[in-house]
C-alpha positions in Angstrom: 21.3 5.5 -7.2 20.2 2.1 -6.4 16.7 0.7 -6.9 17.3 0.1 -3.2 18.3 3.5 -2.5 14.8 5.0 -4.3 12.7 3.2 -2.5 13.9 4.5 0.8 13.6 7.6 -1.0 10.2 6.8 -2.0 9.4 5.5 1.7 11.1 7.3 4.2 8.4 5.8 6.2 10.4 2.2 6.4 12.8 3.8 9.1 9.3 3.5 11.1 9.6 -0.6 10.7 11.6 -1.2 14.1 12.2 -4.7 13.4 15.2 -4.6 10.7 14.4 -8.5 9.0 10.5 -6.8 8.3 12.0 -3.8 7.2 14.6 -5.0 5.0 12.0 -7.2 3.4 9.7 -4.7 2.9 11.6 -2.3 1.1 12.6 -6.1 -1.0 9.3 -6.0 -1.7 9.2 -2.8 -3.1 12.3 -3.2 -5.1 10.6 -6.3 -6.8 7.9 -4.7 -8.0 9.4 -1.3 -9.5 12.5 -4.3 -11.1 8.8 -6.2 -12.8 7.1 -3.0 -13.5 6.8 -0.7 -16.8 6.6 1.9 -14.3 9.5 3.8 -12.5 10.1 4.9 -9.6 9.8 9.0 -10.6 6.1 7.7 -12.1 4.9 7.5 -8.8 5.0 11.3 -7.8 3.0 11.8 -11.3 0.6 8.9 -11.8 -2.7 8.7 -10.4 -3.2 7.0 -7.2 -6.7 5.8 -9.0 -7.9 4.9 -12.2 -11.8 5.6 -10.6 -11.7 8.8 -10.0 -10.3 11.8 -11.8 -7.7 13.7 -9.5 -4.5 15.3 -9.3 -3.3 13.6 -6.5 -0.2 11.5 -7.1 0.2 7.7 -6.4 3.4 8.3 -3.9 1.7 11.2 -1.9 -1.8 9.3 -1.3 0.3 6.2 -0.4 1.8 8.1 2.4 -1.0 9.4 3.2 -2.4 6.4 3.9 0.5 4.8 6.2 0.7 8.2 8.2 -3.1 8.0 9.2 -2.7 3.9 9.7 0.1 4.7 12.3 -2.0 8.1 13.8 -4.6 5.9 13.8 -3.1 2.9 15.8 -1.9 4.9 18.1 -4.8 6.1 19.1 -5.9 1.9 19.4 -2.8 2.0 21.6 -4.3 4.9 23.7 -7.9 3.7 24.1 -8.1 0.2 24.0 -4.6 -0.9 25.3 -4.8 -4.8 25.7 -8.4 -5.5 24.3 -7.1 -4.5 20.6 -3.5 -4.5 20.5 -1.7 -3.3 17.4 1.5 -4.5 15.8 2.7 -1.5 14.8 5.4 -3.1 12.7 3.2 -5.4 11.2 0.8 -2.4 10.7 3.3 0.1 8.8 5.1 -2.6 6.4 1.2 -3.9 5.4 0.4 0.0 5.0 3.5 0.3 2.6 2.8 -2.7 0.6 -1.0 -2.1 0.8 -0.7 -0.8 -3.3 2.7 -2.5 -4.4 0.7 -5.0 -6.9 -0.5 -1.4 -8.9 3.0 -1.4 -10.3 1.9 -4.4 -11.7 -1.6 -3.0 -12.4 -0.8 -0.1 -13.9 1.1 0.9 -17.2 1.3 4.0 -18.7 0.6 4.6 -22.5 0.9 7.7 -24.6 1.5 9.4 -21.8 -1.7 8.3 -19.9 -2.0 6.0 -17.3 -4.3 2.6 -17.5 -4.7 -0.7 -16.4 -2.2 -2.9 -17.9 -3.2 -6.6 -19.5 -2.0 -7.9 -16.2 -4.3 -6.1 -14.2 -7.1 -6.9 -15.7 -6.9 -10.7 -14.6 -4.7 -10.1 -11.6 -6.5 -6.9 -9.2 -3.5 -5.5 -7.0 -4.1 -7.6 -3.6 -3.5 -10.7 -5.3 -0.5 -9.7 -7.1 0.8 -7.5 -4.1 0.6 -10.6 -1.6 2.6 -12.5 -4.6 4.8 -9.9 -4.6 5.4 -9.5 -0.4 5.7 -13.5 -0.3 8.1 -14.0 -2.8 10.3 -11.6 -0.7 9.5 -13.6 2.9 6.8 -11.2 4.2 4.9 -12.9 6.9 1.3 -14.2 6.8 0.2 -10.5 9.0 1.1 -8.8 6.7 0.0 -10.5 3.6 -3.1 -10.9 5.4 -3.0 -6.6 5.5 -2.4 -6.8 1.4 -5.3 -9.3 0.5 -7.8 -7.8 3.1 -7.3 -4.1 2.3 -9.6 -3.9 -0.7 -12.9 -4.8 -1.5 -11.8 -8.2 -1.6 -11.0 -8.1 1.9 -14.3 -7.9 2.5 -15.3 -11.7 2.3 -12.6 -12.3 5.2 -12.0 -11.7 9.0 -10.2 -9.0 9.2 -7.1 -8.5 11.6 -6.8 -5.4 13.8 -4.4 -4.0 11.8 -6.0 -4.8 8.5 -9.1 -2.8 9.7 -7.1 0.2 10.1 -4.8 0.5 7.0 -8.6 -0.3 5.0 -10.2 2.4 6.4 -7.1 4.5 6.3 -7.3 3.4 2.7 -10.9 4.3 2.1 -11.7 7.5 3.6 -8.3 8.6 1.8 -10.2 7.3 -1.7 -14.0 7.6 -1.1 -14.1 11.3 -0.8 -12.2 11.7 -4.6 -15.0 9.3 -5.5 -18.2 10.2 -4.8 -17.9 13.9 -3.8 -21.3 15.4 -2.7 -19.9 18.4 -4.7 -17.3 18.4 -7.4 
């Protein structure tokens, strides 16, 4: 199988990108990242999606997570607030995907156990993400999704669709941690 052809097994959510050029370089994206990083594709259903908190929950599955409740969630923008917050929901889903892809260069894994690689400790994951999605042609929305969807995102405007894949992103993170109860 193709590098390709795992990352469309990783993402079976890129069939949700209607626009083919944004999907196509989306899943580029992706392919990049697993071709620059020590990790593989199969690491992804077995690291953690954290280094912050301790949990059993794998990189891949939180990741989906996050893009299903990004896409509930705009919908429900759609719904509501029709055309005083409209929501590229293209734009939306591939910045969802490639919210994380800069963690393959983050992360390593070593003896077994996963940590933040030598990269990773200059470069945080939005920054090297957004190198990664513009490299591969990505436009500035979605980049834009990328940089803002971290803490770092917090000393910018964000878009529409930035807000919602962050706090997708957050209240998928912030209850692993700091649980009331353990």
């Amino acid at each position: 199988m193709s590098m390709l052809d795992q990352v469309y097994s990783l993402w079976p959510e890129l069939n949700w990108i209607e626009d083919s050029e944004l999907r196509d370089k989306t899943a580029k994206t992706w392919e990049l990242a697993l071709e620059l990083s020590p990790l593989s594709p199969e690491d992804l259903h077995t690291i953690p999606f954290t280094l912050l908190a301790s949990t059993k929950v794998s990189f891949i599955t939180h990741k989906r997570a996050v893009v299903h409740l990004s896409r509930e969630s705009a919908l429900k923008f759609k719904e509501f607030f029709a055309d005083e917050l409209p929501v590229n929901m293209d734009v939306l889903i591939s910045g969802a995907i490639l919210a994380d892809v800069g963690k393959m260069l983050e992360y390593e894994k070593v003896d077994g156990k996963t940590v933040q690689s030598v990269y990773g400790k200059y470069l945080r994951h939005p920054f090297s993400g957004v190198s990664l999605a513009e490299r591969c042609g990505l436009p500035p929305e979605v980049c834009h999704i990328i940089a803002a969807h971290a803490g770092e995102g917090d000393h910018v405007k964000r878009s529409v669709e930035a807000y919602i894949v962050h706090h997708a992103d957050f209240m998928s993170f912030l209850p692993f941690k700091d649980r009331l109860i353990p």
